[in-house]
N, C-alpha and C positions, 0 to 999 in steps of 0.2 A: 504494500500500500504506500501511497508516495505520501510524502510529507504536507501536501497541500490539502489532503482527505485527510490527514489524522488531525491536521488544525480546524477545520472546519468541524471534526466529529468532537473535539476539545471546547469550542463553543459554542458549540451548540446548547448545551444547557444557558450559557447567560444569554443568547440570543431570544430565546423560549420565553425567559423572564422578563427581558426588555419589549419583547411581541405582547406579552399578556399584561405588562405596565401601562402600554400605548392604549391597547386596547379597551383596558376600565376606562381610562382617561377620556377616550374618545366617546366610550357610551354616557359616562357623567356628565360631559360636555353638551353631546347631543339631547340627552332627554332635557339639559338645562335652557338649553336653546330654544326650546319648544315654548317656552312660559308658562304663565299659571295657563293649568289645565284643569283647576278644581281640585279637592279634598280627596287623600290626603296626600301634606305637602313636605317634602324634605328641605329643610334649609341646608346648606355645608357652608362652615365659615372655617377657612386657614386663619391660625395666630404663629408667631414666632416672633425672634429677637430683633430681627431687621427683614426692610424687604425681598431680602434675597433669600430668607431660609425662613421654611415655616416648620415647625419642630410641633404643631399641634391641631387636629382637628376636631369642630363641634359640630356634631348631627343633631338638629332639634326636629321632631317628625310631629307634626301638628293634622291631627284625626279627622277633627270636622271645624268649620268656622267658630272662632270663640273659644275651643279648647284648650286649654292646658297643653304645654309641649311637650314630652317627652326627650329626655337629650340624654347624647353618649357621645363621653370624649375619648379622644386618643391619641396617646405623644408618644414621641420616639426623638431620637439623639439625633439623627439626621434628616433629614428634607423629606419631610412625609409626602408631599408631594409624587418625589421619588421615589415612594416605597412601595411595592406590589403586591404584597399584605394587606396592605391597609386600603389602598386602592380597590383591591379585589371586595374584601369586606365591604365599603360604602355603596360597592356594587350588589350585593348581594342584598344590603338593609333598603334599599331601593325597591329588588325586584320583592322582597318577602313583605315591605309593610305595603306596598300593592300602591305606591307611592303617584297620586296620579303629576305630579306638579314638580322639581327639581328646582330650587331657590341656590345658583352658585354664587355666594361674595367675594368678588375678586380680588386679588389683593390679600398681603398677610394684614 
């Protein structure tokens, strides 16, 4: 096997996590794009130290108009942002709270 196939097979694994990084990203993006679309609604707000690194995310998922929000945070040491864990999860609390509306705040 040549050398050019054993680097490509070497990363592929971070190529895998950088493809599935993009990709939450891309669906957060898009269902946010859409606008209010009616109850229920997810806000996402980045916080961090400076504008360059956001080290913390807050999901507030609001049921019906008027409600009480429900919220869950999540920090990590590096650029949450850039973490595909965490990405993937806010992916996930999207599709399970049946979320019709995606609220993103730009900016940390």
């Amino acid at each position: 096997m040549c050398v050019e196939h054993l680097l490509i097979k070497a990363l592929y694994p971070v190529k895998k996590i950088i493809m599935n990084l993009e990709k939450s990203k891309k669906r957060i993006s898009k269902k946010a794009k859409m606008g209010f679309q009616g109850y229920p609604t997810i806000e996402i707000t980045y916080s961090g130290p400076n504008t360059c690194s956001a080290n913390g995310v807050l999901l507030e998922l609001v049921a019906a108009e008027g409600a009480q929000p429900q919220t869950e945070r999540f920090t990590t040491a590096g650029d949450i942002r850039e973490d595909e864990t965490i990405q993937s999860a806010i992916v996930k609390m999207i599709e399970r709270s049946g979320a019709q509306s995606v609220l993103l705040n730009e900016g940390v």
